[in-house]
C-alpha positions in Angstrom: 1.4 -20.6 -13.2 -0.5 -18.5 -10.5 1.4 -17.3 -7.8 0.3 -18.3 -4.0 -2.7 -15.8 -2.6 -2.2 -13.8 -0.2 -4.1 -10.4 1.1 -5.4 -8.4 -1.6 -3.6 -6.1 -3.8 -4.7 -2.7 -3.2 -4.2 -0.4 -6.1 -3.4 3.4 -4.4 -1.2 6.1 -5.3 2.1 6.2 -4.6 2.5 9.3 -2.3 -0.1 6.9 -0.6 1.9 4.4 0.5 4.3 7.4 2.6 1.0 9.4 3.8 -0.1 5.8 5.4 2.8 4.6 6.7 3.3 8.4 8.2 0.5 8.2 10.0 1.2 4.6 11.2 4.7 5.3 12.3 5.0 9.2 12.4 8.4 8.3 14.8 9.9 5.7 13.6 13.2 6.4 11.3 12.8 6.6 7.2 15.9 7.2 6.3 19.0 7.7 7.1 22.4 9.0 5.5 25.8 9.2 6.3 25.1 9.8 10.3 21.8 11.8 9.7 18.4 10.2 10.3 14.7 11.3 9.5 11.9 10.3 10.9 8.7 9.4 9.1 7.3 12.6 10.3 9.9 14.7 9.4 9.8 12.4 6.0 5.9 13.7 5.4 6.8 17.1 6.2 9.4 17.9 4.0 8.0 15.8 1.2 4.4 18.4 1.7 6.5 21.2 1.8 8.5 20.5 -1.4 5.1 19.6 -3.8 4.0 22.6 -2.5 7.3 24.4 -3.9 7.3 22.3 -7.7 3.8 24.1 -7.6 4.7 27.3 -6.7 7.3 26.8 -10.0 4.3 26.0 -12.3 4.3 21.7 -12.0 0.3 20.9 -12.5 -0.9 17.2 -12.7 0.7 15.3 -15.7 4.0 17.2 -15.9 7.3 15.2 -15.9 10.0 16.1 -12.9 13.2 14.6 -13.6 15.3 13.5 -11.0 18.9 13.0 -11.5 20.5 12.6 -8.5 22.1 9.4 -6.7 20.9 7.9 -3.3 20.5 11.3 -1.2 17.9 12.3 0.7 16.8 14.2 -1.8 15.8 11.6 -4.2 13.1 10.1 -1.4 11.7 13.7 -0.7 11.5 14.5 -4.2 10.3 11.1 -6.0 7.3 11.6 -3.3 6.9 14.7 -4.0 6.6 14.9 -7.5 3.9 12.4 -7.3 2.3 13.9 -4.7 2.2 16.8 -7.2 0.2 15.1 -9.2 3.3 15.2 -11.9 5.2 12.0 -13.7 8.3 10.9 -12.3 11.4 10.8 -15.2 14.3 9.0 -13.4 17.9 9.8 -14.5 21.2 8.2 -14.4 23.7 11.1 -12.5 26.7 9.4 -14.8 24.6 10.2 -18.3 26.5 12.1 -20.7 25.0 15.4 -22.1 24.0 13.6 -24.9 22.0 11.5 -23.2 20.1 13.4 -21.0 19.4 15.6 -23.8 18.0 12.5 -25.9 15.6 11.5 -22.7 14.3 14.9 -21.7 13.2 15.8 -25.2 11.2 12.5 -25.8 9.8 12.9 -22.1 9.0 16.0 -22.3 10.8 17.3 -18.8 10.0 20.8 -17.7 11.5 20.3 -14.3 14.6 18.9 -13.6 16.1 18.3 -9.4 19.6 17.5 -9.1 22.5 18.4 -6.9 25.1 20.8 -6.3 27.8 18.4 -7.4 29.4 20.1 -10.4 29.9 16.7 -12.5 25.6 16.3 -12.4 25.0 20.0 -11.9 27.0 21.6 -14.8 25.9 18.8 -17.3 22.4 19.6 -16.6 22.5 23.5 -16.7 24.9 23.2 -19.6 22.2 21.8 -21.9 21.0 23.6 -25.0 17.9 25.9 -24.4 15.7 23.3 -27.4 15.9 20.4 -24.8 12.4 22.0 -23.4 13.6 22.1 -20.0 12.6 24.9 -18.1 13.7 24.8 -14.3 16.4 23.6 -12.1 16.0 23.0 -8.3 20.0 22.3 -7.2 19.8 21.0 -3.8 23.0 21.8 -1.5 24.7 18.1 -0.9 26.3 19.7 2.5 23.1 20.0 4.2 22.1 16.5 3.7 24.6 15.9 6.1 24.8 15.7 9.8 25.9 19.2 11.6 28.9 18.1 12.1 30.0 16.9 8.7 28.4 20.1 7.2 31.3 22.3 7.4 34.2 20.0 7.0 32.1 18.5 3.5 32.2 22.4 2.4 35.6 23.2 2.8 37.5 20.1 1.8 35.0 19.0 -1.0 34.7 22.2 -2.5 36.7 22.1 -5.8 33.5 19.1 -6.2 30.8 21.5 -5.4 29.3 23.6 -8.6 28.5 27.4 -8.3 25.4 28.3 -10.1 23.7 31.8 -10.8 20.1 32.1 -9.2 17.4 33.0 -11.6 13.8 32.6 -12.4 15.0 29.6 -14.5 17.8 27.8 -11.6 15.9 27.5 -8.0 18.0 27.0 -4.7 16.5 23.8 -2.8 16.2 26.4 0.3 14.2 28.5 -1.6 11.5 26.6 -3.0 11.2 24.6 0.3 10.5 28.5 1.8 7.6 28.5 -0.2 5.3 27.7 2.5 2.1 25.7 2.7 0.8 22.5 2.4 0.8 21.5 -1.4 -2.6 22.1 -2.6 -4.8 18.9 -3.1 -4.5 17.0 -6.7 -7.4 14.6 -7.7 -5.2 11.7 -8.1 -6.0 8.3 -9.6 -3.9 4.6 -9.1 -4.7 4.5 -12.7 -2.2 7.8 -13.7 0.6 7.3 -15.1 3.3 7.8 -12.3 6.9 7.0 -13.4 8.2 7.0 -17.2 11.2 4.7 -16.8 14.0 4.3 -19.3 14.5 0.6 -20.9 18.4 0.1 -21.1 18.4 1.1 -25.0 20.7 -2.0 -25.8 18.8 -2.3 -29.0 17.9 1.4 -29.9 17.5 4.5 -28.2 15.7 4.0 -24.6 12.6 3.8 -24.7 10.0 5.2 -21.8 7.5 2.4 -19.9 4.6 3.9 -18.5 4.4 2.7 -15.3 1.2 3.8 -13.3 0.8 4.5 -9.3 -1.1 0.9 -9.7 1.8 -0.8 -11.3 4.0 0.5 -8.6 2.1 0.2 -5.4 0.9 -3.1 -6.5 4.5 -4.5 -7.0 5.7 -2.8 -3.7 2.7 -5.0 -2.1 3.3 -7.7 -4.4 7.3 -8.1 -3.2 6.6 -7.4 0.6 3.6 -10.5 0.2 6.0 -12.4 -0.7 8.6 -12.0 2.1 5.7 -13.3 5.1 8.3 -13.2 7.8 8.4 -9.1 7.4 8.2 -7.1 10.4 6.3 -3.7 9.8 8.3 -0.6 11.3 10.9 -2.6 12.3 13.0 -3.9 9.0 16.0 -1.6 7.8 16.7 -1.7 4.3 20.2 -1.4 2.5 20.1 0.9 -0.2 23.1 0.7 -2.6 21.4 -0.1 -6.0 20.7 3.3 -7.5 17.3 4.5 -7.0 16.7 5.8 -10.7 17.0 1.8 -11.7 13.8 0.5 -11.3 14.8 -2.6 -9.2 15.9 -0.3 -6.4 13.1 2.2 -6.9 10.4 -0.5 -6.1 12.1 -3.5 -3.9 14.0 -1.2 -1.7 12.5 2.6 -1.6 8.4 1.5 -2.4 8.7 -1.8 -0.2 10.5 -0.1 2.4 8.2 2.6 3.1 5.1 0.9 2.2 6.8 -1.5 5.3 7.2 1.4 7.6 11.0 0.5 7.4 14.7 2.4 7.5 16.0 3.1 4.6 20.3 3.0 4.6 20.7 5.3 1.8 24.5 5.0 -0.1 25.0 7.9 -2.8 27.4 5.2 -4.5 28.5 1.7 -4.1 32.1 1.8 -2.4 33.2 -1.5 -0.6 35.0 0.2 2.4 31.4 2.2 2.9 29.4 -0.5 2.9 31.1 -3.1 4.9 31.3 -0.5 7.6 27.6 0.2 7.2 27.0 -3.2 7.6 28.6 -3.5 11.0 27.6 0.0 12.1 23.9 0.0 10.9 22.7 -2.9 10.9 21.0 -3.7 8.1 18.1 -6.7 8.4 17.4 -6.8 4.3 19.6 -5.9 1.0 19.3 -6.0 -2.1 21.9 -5.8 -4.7 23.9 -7.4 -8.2 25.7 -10.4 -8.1 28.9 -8.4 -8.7 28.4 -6.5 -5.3 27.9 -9.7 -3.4 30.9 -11.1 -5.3 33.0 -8.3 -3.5 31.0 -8.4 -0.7 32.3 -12.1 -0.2 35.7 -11.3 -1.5 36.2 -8.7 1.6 34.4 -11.0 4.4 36.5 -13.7 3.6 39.9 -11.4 3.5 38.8 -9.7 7.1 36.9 -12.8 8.1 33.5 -10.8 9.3 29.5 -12.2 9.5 27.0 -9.3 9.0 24.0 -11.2 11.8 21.9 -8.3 11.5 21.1 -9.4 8.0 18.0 -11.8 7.4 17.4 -11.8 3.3 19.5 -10.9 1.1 17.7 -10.4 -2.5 20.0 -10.5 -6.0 18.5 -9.1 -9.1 19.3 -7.4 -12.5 21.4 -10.1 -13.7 21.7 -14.1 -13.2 23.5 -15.0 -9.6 25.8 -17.5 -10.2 25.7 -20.5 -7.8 29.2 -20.5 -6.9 28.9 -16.4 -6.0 25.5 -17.4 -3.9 27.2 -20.4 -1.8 30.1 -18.5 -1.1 28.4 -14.9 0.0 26.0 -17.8 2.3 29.1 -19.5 4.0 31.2 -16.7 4.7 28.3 -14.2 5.9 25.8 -17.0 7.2 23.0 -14.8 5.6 20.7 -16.3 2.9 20.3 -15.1 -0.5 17.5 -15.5 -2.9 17.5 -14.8 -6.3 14.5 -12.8 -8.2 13.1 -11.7 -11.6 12.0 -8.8 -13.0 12.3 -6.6 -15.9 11.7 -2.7 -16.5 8.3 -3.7 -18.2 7.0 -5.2 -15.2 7.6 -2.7 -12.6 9.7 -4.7 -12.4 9.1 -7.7 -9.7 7.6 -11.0 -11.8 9.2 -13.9 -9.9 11.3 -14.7 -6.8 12.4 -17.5 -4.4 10.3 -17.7 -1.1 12.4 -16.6 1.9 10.9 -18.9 3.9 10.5 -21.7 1.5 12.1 -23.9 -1.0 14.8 -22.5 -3.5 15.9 -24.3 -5.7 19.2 -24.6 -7.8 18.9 -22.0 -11.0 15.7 -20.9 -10.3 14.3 -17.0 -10.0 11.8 -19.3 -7.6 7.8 -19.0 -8.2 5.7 -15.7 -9.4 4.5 -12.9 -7.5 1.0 -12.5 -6.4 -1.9 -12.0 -9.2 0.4 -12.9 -11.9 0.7 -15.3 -14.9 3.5 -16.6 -16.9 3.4 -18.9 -19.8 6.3 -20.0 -21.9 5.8 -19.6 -25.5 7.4 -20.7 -28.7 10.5 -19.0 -30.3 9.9 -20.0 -33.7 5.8 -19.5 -33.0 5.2 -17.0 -30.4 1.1 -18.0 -30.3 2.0 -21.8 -28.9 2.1 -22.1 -25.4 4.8 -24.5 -24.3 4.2 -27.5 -21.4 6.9 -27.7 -18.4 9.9 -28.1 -19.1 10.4 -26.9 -22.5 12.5 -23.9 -23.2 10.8 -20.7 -25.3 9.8 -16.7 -24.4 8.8 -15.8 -21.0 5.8 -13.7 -21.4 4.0 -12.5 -18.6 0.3 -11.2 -17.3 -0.5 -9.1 -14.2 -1.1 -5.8 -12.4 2.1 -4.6 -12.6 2.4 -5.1 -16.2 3.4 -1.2 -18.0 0.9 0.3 -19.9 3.7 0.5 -23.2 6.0 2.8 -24.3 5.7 6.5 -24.4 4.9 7.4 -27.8 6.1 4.1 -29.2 2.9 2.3 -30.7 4.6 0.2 -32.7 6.8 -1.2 -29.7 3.7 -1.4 -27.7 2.1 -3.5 -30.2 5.1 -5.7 -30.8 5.5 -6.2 -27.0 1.8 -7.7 -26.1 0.9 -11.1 -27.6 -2.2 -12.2 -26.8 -2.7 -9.9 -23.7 0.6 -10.4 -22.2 4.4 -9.0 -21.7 6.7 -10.1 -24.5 10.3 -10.0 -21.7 12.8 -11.6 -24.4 14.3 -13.9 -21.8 14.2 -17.6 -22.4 13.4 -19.7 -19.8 11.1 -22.6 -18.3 8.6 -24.0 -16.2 9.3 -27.0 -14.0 6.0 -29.1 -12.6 5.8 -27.2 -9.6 5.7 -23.6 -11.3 9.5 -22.6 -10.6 10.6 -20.4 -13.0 14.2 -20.6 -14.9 15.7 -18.0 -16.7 18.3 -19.2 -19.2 19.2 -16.4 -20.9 18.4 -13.0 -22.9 16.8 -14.4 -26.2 19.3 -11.7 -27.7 22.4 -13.4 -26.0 21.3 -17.0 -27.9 24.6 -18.4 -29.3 23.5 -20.1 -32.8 25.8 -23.0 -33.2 24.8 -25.2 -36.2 21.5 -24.4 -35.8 21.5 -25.1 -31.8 20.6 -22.8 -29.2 23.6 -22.5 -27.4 22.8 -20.6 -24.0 25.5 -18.3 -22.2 24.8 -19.2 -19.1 25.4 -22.6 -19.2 28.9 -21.7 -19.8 29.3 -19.4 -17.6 27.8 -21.1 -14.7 30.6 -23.8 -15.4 33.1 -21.4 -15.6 32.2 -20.4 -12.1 33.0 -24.0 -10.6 37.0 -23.2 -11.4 38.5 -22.3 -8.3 40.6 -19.7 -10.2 37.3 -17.8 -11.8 36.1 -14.5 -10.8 34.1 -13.4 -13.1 33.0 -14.4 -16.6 31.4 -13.7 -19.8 30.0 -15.6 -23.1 29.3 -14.1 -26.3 28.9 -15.5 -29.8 31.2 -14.8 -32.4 31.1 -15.2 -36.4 32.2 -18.4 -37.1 32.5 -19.4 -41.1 31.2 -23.2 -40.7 29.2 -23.2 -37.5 27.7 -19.8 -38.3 28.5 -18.8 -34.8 30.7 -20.1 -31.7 30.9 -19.0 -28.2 33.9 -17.1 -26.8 34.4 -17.0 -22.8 36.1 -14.1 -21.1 37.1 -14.2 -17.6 39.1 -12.8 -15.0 41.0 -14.3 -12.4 41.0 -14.1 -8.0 43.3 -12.2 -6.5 46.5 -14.8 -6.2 44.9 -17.9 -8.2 46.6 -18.5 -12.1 45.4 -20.1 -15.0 45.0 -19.9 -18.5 43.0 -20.1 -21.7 43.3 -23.7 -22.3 43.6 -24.9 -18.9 39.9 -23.3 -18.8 38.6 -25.3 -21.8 40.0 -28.3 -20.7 38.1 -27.9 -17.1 34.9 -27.5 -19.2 35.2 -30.5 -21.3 33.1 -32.7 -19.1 30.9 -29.9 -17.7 29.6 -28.8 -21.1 28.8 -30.5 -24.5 31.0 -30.2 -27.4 28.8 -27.5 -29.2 28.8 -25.4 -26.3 32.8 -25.5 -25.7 34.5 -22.1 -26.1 36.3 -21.6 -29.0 38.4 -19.7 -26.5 38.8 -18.4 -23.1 40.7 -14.9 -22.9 41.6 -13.9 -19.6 41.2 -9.9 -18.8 42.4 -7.5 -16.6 38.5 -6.7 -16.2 35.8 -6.7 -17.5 32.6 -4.3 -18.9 29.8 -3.6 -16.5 26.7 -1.7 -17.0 26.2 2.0 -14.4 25.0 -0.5 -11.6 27.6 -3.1 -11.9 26.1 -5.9 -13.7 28.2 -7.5 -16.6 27.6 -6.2 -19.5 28.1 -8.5 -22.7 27.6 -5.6 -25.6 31.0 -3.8 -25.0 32.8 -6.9 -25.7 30.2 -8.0 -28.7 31.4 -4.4 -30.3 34.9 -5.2 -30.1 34.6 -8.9 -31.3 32.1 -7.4 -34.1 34.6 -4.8 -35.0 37.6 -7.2 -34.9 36.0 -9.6 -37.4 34.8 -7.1 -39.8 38.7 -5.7 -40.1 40.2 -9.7 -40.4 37.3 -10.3 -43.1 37.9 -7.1 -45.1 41.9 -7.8 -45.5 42.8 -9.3 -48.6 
């Protein structure tokens, strides 16, 4: 399936998009956080000023700047930056242990590392052994993000929060290097360069890095904002809660935003008292986020009873939105929601509903511009299957990574016939919708069926009771493996185990049928607040192993 043409896709760099959109709207807002507002001007400036300053440290074209740091200003001067630079953009999750920052900087190859002067993020980061190969620090002063007057009150009453570290040659104030002076010297910059070297999830190994190029990127900015016709340059203002170091939010809401000329609302963290405040106070036309957040987005708007009618589009990603969590987060906040596809791989935009169009039920909606999908067979990866039929989505197109840093083999493994292995099942209907049925990891073998997830957890959804929910597949001695559902309840509603299985009889067929529905507290979810099935596969694995090895 083609997607629908629209104006051509322009490869350019990245710092591109900003110098562009700069000169188109030098006085129009960029960003703004916690009170404080920039202008696209101001944006250009201090972006100029700070590639001049990674140059003055030693950063030449090819070199990888790692940025841990949440949703601050600082992530939007630096990501631009850094490319500017000429240098590779190595994103970072703030919450990563020691060891795993270690693990990522090594097989990167980070020389230059930005983060703040929180001493959770800070601390790790300057606490890490000399043979990670990291060789500066820029700590940028949280306080002064801030407007005037929150400065002050931020430094006395945060402080015990605030880290304290000794200035060298090696650990550079943000002050300092933005004192440098000078406009950053001009790099011979191609669309073709690799830009960003973003971390896969690791659920199957250690992470690995895609190579994402300023193409990939500025092509999938222009690729989501072609598909959202009724955008208003200059004028839209983007929610950002979705962490920019996850690549969903790094191109739907940061690239499309300023390749747009719009506002971005940055949140350093997703807090539901912030956000529906924000909401009212700012004004947002556009967010993106997990279906989680507008499951407690919902939750609240129904408790305080409140619409949000700055908001035109709402986009979900990163996970399958169930339909009850859609319908609801519709009624009570009268703004539409369309659901998307993507994957690291891919930049990550591959598929999403039309705004203006037809949605329909269970579907990520139609492909992006100047990209192909095909369905192909699980058992036989080289046959191409008709509408309809259920196999691997694999996908072509200009956004498409160039493979994985220093990871032929993967590569190799990845690419059939010219396109993206994604190891999500799914389908094609007639019209070129695409359906996402699950992760072909998350496949439930039952007697030799493919039993999918999230068919059972879509029907879980329909109980009133439901709030969230989870399938995995457990051993099972004559079946070789069952599914086990794990929910949690709404605030006030009761029910139990069986009282779930019984409401699934006639919604799901005997094969798929839970062995057994446990209800939880909670339940796991991944840094960004999607559920995450492999905590709960663990603990099931580790469970059976200990019942099997007892006498």
């Amino acid at each position: 399936m083609d997607a629908l043409s629209h104006a051509p896709l322009e490869p350019m760099t990245v710092s591109a998009m900003l110098d562009n959109t700069a000169a188109r709207f030098s006085d129009r807002p960029a960003m703004s956080f916690l009170g404080r507002r920039w202008t696209y001007g101001e944006l250009a400036d201090a972006v100029g000023r700070a590639a001049a300053g990674l140059q003055s440290l030693g950063v030449r074209p090819g070199d990888r700047v790692g940025l841990c740091l949440p949703n601050t200003p600082y992530y939007v001067i630096f990501y631009y930056a850094a490319l500017k630079a000429g240098a590779v953009v190595v994103n970072y999750n703030p919450l990563y242990v020691a060891r795993e920052l270690h693990q990522q900087i090594v097989d990167s190859a980070t020389t230059v590392m930005i983060v703040p002067d929180l001493a959770a993020i800070c601390d790790k980061v300057l606490g890490l052994p000399p043979d990670s190969g990291l060789k500066r620090v820029v700590v940028c002063p949280f306080a002064d993000a801030l407007p005037a007057t929150k400065r002050a009150a931020f430094t006395v009453f945060k402080r015990s929060l605030l880290a304290h570290p000794a200035w060298s040659e090696q650990v550079v104030s943000y002050r300092t290097l933005m004192a440098q002076g000078g406009p950053a010297a001009p790099v011979a910059a191609d669309p073709s360069d690799l830009a960003v070297l973003q971390y896969t999830g690791g659920t199957t190994g250690l992470p690995k890095g895609a190579m994402l190029t300023h193409a990939n990127l500025s092509i999938n900015a222009q690729q989501t904002l072609h598909h959202m016709p009724s955008m208003r340059p200059g004028e839209e203002r983007f929610m950002a809660i979705l962490p920019f170091f996850h690549v969903f939010a790094m191109t739907s809401v940061l690239n499309a935003s300023i390749l747009a000329g719009g506002e971005l609302i940055l949140h350093p963290r997703f807090e539901i008292d912030a956000v529906m405040r924000s909401l009212r106070r700012d004004k947002p036309t556009i967010m993106h986020a997990v279906p989680t957040i507008y499951n407690a987005i919902a939750a609240r708007a129904e408790q305080h009873r409140v619409t949000f009618p700055s908001l035109r589009l709402c986009v979900s990603g990163g996970a399958p939105l169930p339909a009850e969590i859609r319908e609801r987060f519709q009624k009570l906040t009268g703004c539409r929601v369309i659901e998307g596809y993507g994957l690291t791989e891919a930049s990550p935009v591959v598929a999403s509903n039309p705004p203006d169009g037809e949605v329909r039920p269970g579907s990520v909606g139609i492909v992006v511009q100047g990209t192909q999908v095909e369905i192909r067979g699980i058992d036989d990866i080289r046959r191409i299957l008709p509408p309809g039929e259920r196999g691997e989505i694999c996908v072509r197109g200009p956004q498409v990574m160039q493979g994985y840093l220093n990871r032929e083999a993967e590569t190799r493994a990845v690419f059939v016939d010219g396109g993206l292995r994604t190891g999500d099942a799914g389908y094609l209907d007639p019209d070129g919708y695409l359906y996402v049925t699950d992760r072909l990891k998350d496949l439930v073998i039952c007697s030799g069926y493919n039993v999918y997830p999230r068919v059972i957890e879509d029907a879980l959804y329909e109980h009133p009771a439901v709030a969230e929910a989870i399938v995995i597949g457990i051993p099972d001695d004559y079946r070789g493996q069952a599914p086990l559902a794990f929910v949690t309840l709404r605030p006030g509603e009761a029910a139990d185990g069986e009282t779930l299985r019984d409401f699934l009889r006639d919604r799901v067929s005997p094969i798929e049928l839970p062995v057994r529905v446990e209800i939880r507290d909670s339940l796991p979810k991944t840094l960004i607040g999607k559920l995450s099935r492999k905590e709960l596969i663990a603990e099931m694995t580790a469970l059976y192993a200990k019942q099997t090895s007892q006498p």
